[in-house]
N, C-alpha and C positions, 0 to 999 in steps of 0.2 A: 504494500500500500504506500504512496505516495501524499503528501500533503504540501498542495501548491498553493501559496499565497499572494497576496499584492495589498501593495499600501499606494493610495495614491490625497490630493487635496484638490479642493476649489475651494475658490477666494481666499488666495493667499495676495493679491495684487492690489484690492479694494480697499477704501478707507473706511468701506461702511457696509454692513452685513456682516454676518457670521462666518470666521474661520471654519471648514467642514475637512477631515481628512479620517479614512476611513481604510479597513482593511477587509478584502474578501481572502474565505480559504475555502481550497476545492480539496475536495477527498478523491482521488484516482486510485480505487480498488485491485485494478490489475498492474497498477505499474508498481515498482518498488527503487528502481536505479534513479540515481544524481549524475549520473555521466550526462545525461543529457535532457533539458527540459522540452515536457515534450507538445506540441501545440493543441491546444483546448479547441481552438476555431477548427482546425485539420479534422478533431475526433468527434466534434458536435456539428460538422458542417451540414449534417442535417436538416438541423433547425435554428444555429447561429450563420451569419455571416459578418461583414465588418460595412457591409454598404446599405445605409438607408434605403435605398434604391430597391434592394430585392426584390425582384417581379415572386418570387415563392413564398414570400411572407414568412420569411427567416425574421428570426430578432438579430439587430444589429448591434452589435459591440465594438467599441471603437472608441480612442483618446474623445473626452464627451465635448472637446472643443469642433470636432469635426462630425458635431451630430446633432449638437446643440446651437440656435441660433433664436434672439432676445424675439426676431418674427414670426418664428416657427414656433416656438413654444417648447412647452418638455415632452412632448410625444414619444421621441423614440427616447428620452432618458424614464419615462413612465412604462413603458412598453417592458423594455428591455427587464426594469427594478424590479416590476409587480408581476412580472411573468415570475422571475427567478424564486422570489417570495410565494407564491400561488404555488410552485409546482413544489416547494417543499410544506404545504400547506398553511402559511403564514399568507394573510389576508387583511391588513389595516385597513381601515374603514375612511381614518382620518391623518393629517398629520399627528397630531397631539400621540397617537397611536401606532402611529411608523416609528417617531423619533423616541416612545417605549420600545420599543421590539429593537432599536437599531443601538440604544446608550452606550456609549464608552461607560459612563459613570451618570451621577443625578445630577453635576451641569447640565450635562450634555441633553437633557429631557425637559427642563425644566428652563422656560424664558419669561424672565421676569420683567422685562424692556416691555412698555405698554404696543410698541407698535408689532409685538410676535404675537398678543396676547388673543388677540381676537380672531377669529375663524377663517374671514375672506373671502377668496375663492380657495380656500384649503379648507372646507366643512367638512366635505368629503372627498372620498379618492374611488376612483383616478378622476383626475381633472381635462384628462387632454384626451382619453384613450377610449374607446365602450368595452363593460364589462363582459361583451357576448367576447368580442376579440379577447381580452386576457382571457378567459377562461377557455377558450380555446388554446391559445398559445402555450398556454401553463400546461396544461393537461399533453400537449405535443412533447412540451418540453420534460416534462417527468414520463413520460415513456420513453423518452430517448436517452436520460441521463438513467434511469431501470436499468434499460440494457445494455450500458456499457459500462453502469458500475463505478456513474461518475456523481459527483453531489456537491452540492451548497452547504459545508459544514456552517459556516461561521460567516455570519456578515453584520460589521459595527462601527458605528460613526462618533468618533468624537468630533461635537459641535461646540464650538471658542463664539461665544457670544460677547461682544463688544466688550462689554466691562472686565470679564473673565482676559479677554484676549490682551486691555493694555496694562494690568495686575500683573500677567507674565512675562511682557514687555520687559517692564519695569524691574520684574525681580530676575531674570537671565540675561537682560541685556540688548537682546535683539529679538528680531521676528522669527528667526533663523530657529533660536534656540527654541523660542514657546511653541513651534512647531515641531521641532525634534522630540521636544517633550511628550508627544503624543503617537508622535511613529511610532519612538521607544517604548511607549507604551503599549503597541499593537506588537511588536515585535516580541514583549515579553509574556503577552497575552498567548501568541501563538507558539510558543516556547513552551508555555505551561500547559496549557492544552495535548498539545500535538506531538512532545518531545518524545514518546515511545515509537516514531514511527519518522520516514526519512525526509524532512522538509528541506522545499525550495522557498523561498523568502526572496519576490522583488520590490523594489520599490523605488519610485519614479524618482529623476534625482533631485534633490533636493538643492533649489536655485543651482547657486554654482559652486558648491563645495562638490570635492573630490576625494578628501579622506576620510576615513569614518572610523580607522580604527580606535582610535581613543574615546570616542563615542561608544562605541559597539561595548569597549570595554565596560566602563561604567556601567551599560546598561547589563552587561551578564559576567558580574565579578567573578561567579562562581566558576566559567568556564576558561578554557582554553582558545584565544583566538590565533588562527591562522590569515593573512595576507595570502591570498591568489593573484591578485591584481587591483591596481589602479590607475586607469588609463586617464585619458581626453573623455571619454564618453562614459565607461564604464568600470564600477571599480566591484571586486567581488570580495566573500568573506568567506570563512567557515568556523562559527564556534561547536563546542565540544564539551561536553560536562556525563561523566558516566558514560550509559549507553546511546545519549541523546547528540545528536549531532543535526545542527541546520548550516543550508546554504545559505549566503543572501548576496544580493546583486544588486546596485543602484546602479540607473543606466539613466541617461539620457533617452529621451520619449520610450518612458519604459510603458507606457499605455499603450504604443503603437506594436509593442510585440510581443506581449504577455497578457493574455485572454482577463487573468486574474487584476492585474494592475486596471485594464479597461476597466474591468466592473467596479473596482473603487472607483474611479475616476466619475463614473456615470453618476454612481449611486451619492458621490460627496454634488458633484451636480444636482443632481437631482434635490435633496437635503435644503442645499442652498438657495435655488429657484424657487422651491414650494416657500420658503420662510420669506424669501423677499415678496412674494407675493403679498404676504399679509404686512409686510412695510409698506408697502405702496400703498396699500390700502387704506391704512391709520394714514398717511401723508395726504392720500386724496382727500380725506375727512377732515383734517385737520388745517391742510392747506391746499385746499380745492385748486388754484390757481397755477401752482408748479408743476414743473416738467418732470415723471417721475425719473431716477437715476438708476441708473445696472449699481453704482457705486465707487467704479474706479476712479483713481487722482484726479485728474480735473477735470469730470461730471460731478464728482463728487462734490468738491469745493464749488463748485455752481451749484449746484442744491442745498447746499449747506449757508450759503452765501442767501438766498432765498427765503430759505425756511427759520432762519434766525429771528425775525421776530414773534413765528408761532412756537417757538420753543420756549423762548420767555414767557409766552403766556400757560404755556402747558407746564411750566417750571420743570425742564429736562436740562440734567446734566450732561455737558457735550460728552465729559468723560465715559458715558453710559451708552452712548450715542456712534461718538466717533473714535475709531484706530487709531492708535494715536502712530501709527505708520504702517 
């Protein structure tokens, strides 16, 4: 048995929205070797593909920036989530309800910012998609993953809500770091889980760092770290403790080539789109007149720039509000 993972984030670039960064792990029954990872899309190409487009009504998987667009909506990141969810019988009804089922921790579930609080267009789910289609999809997709003995062990989002996110700013030093804090956190997650059996561990790289091992350390004192490489693009690892031994690989567009990294990718997407949703919402209400924002640097400060006099009056601290980078 193999256990292949991915860590991937959205809204790591925004000044404003929730940090989302999430980890999926696939259970592959019949494989058990690290010589070589092996492709998810190849063995599922049944019923996944990587292009929206599929005239067969494949679900698409794929880095969620090339599937994802602010016009188009979360369709295929809906499609894709709630199919994977359905077909191991996990069915949330609502957000308030996904991001139970999804929690790193009780941050991660619980937003206390007045503009998450209210329902939206996230009352119910799906938003984008008919439920005749998931349930169909689902139900393709758990006979196909049946029979080849392949599954959705583990999928979890830790979500960094504004306030949480400049808190750790402030106490690690960078953005860099408060997000490492949470890989590592998924990375030990799937260590403890998973460590009786032979894991692969990707994860997208993280801006533009390239060494990890003094990281890696820290985060698994108890083990033995080995160095395989550290290139331009991709640097690899192998820790050791007893009988347990994981791979891990941070690559450059590690979502474009590891099935499992996609699906974080999508599913932090997704996460983050349904909550801005309900920002927009509190902001149309509140300040009917502005332009809503996606959040990035300088939409951002034009909305911010905007919306300052009804923030006075709603007495909201920016601190709670905005990234402070």
């Amino acid at each position: 048995m193999l256990v292949y993972a991915g860590i991937d984030e959205a809204g790591y670039g925004p000044i404003l929205g929730p940090l989302v960064i999430v980890r999926s792990v696939f259970v592959l029954e019949n494989y058990c070797s690290l010589d070589e990872c092996p492709s998810l899309w190849a063995l599922l190409k049944s019923v996944v593909c990587k292009d929206c487009a599929d005239k067969g009504r494949r679900i698409a998987i794929n880095d969620s920036k090339l599937l994802y667009r602010p016009a188009g909506g979360v369709q295929h990141l809906e499609r894709c989530i709630l199919s994977f969810l359905g077909a191991n019988g996990c069915n949330p009804e609502c957000l308030d309800e996904l991001l139970r089922k999804l929690a790193f921790d009780e941050e991660s579930m619980i937003a206390v910012q007045p503009w998450y609080a209210g329902a939206g267009d996230t009352a119910s789910l799906p938003v984008a998609v008919q439920c005749s289609d998931l349930l169909a999809t689902s139900q393709r997709l758990a006979e196909a993953t049946t029979r080849l003995r392949i599954r959705l062990a583990d999928v979890n989002a830790a979500v960094v809500f504004e306030d949480r996110f400049n808190r750790l700013v402030a106490a690690g030093g960078s953005k860099a770091m408060c997000a490492w804090e949470f890989v590592s956190g998924h990375l030990r997650s799937i260590w403890n889980q998973f460590r009786q059996h032979p894991i692969f561990v990707t994860v997208d790289r993280q801006g533009g760092r390239k060494y990890y091992a003094n990281l890696l350390r820290t985060t698994f004192p108890e083990a033995t770290l080995e160095i395989l490489e550290e290139a331009d693009r991709t640097s690899r690892y192998r820790i050791a403790s007893g009988d347990g031994s994981m791979h891990i690989i941070v690559q450059v567009k590690g979502d474009m080539l590891h099935l499992p990294v996609a699906f974080a990718s999508m599913t932090a997407k997704y996460v983050r789109e349904l909550l801005m949703m309900r920002f927009q919402a509190f902001w149309k209400t509140h300040a009917p007149g502005v332009k809503p924002t996606c959040g990035y640097v300088n939409d951002g400060r034009r909305f911010l720039r905007q919306i300052e006099p009804f923030m006075d009056k709603l007495n909201i601290d920016p601190q709670t509000l905005v990234r402070s980078c």
